[in-house]
RODO-2510 file (C-alpha; in nm, 4 decimals, decimal comma):
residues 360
     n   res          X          Y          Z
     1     x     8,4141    15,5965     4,7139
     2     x     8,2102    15,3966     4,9354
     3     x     8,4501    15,1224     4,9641
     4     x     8,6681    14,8779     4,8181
     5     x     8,5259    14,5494     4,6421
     6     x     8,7322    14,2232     4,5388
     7     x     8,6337    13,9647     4,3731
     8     x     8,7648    13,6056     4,3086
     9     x     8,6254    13,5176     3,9381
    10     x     8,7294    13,1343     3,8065
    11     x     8,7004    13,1886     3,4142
    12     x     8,8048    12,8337     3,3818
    13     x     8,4294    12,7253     3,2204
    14     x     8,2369    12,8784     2,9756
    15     x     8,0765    13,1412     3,2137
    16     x     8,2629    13,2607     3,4706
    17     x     8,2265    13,1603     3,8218
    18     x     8,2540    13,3882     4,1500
    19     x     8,4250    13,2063     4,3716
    20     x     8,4660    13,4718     4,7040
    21     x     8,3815    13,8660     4,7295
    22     x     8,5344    14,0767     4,9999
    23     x     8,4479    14,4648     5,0805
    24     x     8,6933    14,7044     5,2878
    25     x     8,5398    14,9973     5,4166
    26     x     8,6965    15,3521     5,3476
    27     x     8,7642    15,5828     5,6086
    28     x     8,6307    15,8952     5,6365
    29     x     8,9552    16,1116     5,6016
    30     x     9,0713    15,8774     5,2751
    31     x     8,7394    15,9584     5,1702
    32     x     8,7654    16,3443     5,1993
    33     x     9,1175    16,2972     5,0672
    34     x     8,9881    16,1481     4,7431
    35     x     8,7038    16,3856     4,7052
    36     x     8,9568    16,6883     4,7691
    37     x     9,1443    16,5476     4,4635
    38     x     8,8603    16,6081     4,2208
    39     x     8,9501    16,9285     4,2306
    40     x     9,2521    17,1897     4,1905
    41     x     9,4018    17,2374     4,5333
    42     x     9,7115    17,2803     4,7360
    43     x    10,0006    17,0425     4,7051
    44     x     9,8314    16,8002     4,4587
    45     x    10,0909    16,5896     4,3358
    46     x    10,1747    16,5009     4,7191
    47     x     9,8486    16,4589     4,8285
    48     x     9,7565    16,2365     4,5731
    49     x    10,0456    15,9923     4,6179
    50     x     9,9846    15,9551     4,9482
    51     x     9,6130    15,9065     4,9139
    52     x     9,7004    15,6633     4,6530
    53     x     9,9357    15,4333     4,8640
    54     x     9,7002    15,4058     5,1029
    55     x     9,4204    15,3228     4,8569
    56     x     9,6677    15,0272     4,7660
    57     x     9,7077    14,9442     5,1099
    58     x     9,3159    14,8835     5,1579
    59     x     9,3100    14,7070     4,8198
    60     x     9,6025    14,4651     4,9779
    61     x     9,3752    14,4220     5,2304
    62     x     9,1333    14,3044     5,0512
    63     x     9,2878    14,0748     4,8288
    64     x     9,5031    13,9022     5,1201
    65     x     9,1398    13,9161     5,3319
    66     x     8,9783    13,7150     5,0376
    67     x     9,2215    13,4710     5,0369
    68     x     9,2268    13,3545     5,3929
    69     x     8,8453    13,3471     5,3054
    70     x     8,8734    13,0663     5,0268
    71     x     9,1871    12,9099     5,1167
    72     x     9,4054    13,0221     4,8442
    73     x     9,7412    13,1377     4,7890
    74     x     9,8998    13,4119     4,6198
    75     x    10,0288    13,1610     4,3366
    76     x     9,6820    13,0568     4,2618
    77     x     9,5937    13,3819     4,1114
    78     x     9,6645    13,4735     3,7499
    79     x     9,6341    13,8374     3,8139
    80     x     9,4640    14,1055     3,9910
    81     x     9,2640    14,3930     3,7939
    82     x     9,2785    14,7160     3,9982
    83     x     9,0954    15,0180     3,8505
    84     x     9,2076    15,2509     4,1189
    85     x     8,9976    15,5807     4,2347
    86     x     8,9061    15,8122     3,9588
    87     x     8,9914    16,1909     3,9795
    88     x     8,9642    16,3791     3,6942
    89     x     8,7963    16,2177     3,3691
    90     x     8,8555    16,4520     3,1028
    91     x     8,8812    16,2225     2,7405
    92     x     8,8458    16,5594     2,4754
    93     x     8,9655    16,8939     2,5386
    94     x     9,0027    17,1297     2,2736
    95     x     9,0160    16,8881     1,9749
    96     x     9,2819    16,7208     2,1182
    97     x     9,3922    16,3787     2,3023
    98     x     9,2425    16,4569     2,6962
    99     x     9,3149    16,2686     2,9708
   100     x     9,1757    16,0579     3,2279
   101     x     9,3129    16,0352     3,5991
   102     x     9,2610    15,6897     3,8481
   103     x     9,4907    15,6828     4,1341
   104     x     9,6405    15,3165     4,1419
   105     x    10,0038    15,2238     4,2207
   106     x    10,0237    14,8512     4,0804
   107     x    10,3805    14,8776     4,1173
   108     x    10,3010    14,8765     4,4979
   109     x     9,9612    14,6229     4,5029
   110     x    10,1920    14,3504     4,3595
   111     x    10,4658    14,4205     4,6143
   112     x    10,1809    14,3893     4,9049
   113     x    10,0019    14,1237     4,7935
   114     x    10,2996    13,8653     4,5451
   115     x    10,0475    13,8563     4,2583
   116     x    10,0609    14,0120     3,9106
   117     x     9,8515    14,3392     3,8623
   118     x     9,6864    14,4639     3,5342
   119     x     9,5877    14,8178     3,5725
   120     x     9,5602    15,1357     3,4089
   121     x     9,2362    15,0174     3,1428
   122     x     9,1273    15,3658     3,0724
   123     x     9,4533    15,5453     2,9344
   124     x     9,5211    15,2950     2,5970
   125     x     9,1427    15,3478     2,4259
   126     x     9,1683    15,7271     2,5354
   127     x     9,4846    15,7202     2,3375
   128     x     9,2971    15,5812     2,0303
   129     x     9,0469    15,8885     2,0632
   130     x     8,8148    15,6716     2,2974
   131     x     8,6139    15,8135     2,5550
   132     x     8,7961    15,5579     2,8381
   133     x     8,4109    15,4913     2,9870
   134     x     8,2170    15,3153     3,0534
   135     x     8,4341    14,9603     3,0297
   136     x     8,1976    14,7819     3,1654
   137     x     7,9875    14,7090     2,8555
   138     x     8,1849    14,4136     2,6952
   139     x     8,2230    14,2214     3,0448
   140     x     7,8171    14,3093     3,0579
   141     x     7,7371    14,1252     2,7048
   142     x     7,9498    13,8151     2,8526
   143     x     7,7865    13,7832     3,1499
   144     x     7,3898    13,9006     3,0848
   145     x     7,3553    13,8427     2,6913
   146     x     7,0136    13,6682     2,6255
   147     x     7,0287    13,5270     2,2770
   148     x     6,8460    13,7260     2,0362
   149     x     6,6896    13,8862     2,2929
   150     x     6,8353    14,3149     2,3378
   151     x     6,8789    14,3277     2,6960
   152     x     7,0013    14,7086     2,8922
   153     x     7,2429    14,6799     3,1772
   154     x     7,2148    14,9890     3,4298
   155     x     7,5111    15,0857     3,6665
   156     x     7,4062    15,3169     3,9212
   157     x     7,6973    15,4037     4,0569
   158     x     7,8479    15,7912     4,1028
   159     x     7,7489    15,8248     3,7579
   160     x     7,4959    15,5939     3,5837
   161     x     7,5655    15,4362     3,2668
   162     x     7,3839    15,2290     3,0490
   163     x     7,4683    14,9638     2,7810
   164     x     7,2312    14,7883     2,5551
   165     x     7,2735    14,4409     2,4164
   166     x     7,1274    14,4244     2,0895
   167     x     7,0253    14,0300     2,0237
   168     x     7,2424    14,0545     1,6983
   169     x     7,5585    14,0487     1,8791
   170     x     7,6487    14,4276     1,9054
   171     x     7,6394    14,6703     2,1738
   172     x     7,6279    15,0507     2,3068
   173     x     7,7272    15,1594     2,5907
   174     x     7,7712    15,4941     2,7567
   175     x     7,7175    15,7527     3,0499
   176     x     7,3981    15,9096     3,1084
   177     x     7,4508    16,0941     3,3604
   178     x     7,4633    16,1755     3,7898
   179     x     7,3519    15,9213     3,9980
   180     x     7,4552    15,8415     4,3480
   181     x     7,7105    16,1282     4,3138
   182     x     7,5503    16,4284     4,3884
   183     x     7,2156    16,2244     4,6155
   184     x     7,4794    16,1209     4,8123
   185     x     7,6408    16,4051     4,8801
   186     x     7,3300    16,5844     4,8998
   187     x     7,2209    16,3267     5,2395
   188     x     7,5103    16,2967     5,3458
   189     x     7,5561    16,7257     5,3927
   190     x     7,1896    16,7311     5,5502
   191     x     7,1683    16,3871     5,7425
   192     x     7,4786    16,2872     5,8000
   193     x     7,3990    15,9773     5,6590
   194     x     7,6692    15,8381     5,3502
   195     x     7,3701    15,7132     5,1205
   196     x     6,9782    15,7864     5,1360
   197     x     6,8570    15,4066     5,2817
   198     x     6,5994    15,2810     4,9937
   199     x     6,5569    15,6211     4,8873
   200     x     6,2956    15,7019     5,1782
   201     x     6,4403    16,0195     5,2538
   202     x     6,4094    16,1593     4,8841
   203     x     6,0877    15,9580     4,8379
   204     x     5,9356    16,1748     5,1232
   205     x     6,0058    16,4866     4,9504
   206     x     5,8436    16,6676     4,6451
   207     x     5,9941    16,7141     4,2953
   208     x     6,0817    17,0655     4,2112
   209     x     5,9342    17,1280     3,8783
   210     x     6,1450    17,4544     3,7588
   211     x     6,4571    17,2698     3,9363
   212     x     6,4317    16,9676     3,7526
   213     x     6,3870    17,1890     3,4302
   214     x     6,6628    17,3886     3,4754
   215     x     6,9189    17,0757     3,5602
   216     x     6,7795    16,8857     3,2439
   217     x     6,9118    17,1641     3,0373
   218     x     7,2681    17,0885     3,0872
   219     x     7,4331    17,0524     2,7087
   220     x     7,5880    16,6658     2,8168
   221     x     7,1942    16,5569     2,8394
   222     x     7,1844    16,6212     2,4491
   223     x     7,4902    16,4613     2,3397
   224     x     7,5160    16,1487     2,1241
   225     x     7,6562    15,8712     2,2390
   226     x     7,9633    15,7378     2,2482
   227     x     8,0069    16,0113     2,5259
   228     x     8,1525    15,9717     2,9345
   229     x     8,1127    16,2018     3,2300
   230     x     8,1919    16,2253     3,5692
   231     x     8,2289    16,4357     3,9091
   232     x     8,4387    16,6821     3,6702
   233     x     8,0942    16,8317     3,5707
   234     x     7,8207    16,6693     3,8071
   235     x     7,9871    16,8405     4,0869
   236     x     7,8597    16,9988     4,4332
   237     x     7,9584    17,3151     4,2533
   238     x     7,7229    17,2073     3,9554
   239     x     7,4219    17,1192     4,1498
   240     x     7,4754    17,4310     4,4006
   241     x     7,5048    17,6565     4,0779
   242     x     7,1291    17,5092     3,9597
   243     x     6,9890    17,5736     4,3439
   244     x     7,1198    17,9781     4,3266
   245     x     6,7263    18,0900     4,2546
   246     x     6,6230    17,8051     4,5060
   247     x     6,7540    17,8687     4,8305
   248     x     6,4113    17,8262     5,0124
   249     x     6,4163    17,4873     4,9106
   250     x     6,3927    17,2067     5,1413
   251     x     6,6233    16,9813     5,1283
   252     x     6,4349    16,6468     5,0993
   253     x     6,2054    16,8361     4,7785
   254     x     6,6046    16,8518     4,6270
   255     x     6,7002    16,5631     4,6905
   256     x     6,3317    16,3952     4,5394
   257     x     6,4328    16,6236     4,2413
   258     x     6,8042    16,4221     4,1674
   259     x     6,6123    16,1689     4,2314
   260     x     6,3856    16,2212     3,9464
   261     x     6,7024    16,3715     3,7334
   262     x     6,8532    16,0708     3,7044
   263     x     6,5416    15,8453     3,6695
   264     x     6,4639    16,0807     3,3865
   265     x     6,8060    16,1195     3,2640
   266     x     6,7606    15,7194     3,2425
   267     x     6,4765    15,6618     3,0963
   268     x     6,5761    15,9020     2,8176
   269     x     6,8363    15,7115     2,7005
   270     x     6,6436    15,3827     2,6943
   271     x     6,3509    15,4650     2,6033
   272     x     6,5429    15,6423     2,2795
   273     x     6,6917    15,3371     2,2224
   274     x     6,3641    15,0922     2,2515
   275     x     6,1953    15,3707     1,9818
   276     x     6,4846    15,3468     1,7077
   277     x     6,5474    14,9471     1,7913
   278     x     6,3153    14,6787     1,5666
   279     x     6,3682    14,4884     1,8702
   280     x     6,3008    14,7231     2,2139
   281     x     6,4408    14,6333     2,5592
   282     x     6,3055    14,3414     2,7477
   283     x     6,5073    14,3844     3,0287
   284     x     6,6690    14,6515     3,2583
   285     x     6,9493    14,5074     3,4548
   286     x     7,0436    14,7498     3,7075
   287     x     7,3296    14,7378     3,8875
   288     x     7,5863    14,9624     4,1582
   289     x     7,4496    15,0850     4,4719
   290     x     7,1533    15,2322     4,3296
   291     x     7,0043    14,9103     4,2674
   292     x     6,8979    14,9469     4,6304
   293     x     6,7033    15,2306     4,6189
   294     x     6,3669    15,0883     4,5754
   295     x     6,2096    15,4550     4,5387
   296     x     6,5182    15,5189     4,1925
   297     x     6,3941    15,1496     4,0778
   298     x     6,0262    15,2270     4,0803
   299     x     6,0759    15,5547     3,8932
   300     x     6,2560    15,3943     3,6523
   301     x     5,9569    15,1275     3,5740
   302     x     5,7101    15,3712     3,5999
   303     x     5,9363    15,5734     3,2961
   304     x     6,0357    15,2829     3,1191
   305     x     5,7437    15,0629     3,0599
   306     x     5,8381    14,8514     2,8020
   307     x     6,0927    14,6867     2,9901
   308     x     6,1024    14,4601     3,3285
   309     x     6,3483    14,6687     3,5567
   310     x     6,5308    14,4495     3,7740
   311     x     6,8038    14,3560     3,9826
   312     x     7,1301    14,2312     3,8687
   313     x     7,0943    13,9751     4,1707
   314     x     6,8288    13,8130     3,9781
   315     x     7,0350    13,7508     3,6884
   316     x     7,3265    13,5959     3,9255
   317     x     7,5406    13,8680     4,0497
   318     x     7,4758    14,1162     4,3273
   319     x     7,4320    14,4692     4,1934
   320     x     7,7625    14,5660     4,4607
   321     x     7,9887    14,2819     4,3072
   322     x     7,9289    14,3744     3,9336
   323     x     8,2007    14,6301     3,8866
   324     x     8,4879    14,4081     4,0832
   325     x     8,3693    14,0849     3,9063
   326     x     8,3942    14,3341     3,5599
   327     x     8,7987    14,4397     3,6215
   328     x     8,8724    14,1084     3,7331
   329     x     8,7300    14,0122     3,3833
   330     x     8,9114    14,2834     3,2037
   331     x     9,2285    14,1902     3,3674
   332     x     9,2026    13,8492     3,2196
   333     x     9,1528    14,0227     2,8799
   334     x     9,4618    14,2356     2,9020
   335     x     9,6960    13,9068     3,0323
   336     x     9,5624    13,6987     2,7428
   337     x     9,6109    14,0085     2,5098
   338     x     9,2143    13,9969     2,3734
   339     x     9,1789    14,3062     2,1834
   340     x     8,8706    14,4455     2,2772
   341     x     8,6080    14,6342     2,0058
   342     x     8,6037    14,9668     2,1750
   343     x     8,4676    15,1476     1,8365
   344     x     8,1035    15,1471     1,9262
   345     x     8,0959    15,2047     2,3495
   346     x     8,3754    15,4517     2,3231
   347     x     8,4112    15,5608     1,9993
   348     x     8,8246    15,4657     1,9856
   349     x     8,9257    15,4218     1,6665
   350     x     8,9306    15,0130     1,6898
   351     x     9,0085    14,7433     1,8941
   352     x     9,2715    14,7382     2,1594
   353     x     9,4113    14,5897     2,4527
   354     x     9,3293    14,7649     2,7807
   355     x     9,6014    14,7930     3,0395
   356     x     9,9205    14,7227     3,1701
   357     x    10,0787    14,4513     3,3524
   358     x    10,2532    14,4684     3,7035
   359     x    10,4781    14,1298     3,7922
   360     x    10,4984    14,0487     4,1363
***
């Protein structure tokens, strides 16, 4: 909720080719709005619409800003892939088909902006008893495959998620766990700041040792994959429910300690998959806004050893423009009507096509 990304992708070569990125900020009461909408409150349905329209409107912004930038007209552009703002991510409840929530009005995207819209990814491979997250994964293996070499992509966004790319061909993806989520909201309540600068706030802190304990004991830690999360569990509520017996704390020692969560909650993961794989990672692509937290990225060498952590920018795409440069890739699956193998990232029953399409 930090903003709003596009990206111009040419797939007309072998690899695809970023022609233009453009960022829109969000304001501060669109912001709250959204945030408010992760949870139960007054007068959803309403408030929701409206913060949805003018989540468009910014997107339209975008878009139209982007094209000034390179020149092009609406016509030029196949489609655009629009994710929207996730709200409630909830794939399995109670044995049966769950749901999962992004706010996104297509309908009125291609009315602002004249260009077709594919939207709407998550809801077809929930259907087939998918988790709907992470997506990411196949764009990853088309973009930072090495040959026979298993590479891990890490997003560091709200939540981090992780997909390996086993030099065989196949791949696993899914969510660890929090990331920015709850260290942003944890600055942001005691600095004022909206993210913690290279980590140097947390970094000047302390790790709580019965706090970090206590927060890796949370049942989703243990789960096999294929398995998604989001701000529906790693909540304020959540990580004030885990500080109850630490109210003394200070504030920098918690937020060292998610810090060290989600480094751990990380390095878990890979390192789990490096000690079953004949093959163990060779390199940790990170990606998302945690990418530039140089105190997160050195935890996560220190943890995971065996691999070269690095930035996504050294494997040719900025660790912001990742997830824009992945729906605009997605969207070009869903117009060409590529099925997409979904079985072993998000545990749908087989391959489908994600999304729907919005004429202008």
């Amino acid at each position: 909720m930090d903003g709003v990304d596009a990206a111009l992708v040419d797939f007309s070569k072998q690899k695809p080719h970023v022609a233009g990125i453009e960022s829109a900020g969000i304001a501060i009461n669109l912001r709250a709005n959204l945030m408010a909408l992760n949870s139960s409150g007054s007068d959803e349905l309403h408030n929701a619409a409206l913060a949805t329209n003018a989540l468009m409107r910014l997107y339209a912004q975008a878009v139209n800003a982007l094209l000034a930038k390179t020149g092009l007209k609406p016509q030029d552009i196949r489609a655009i892939g629009a994710h929207g703002q996730t709200v409630r991510h909830r794939p399995q409840m109670f044995d049966q088909t769950g749901y999962t929530v992004q706010l996104c009005n297509p309908s009125l995207l291609a009315e602002l902006t004249g260009i077709d819209v594919a939207a709407d990814f998550r809801s077809r491979d929930v259907a087939a008893g998918g988790q709907g997250a992470p997506l990411a994964p196949f764009f990853h293996r088309a973009w930072f495959a090495q040959g026979a070499s298993t590479v891990g992509v890490l997003n560091l966004g709200g939540i981090s998620n992780l997909t390996v790319l086993h030099g065989d061909g196949s791949t696993v993806g899914f969510d660890c766990g929090p990331a920015n989520a709850l260290m942003d909201f944890w600055v942001h309540k005691h600095t004022g700041q909206s993210f913690d600068a290279a980590g140097v706030w947390g970094a000047s802190g302390h790790i709580i040792p019965a706090l970090l304990e206590q927060m890796l004991a949370e049942p989703y830690f243990a789960l096999p994959p294929p398995k998604s999360t989001g701000r529906d569990l790693f909540s304020p509520e959540w990580l004030y429910k885990h500080l109850t017996n630490f109210v003394s704390a200070k504030p920098r020692d918690v937020q060292r300690t998610l810090l060290e969560l989600t480094a751990s909650t990380v390095s878990a993961c890979a390192n789990s998959y490096e000690n079953k794989s004949s093959q163990p990672l060779q390199e940790l692509i990170v990606c998302g806004g945690g990418a530039f937290n140089a105190a997160l990225m050195q935890r996560l060498q220190a943890l995971i050893p065996g691999a070269k952590v690095i930035s996504s920018a050294e494997r040719g795409l900025p660790p912001q423009d990742v997830e824009a440069v992945a729906f605009a890739w997605l969207a070009r699956q869903c117009v060409e009507r590529v099925a997409l193998p979904l079985t072993s990232v998000t545990g749908a029953r087989g391959a489908r096509i994600l999304g729907g399409i919005y004429p202008a």
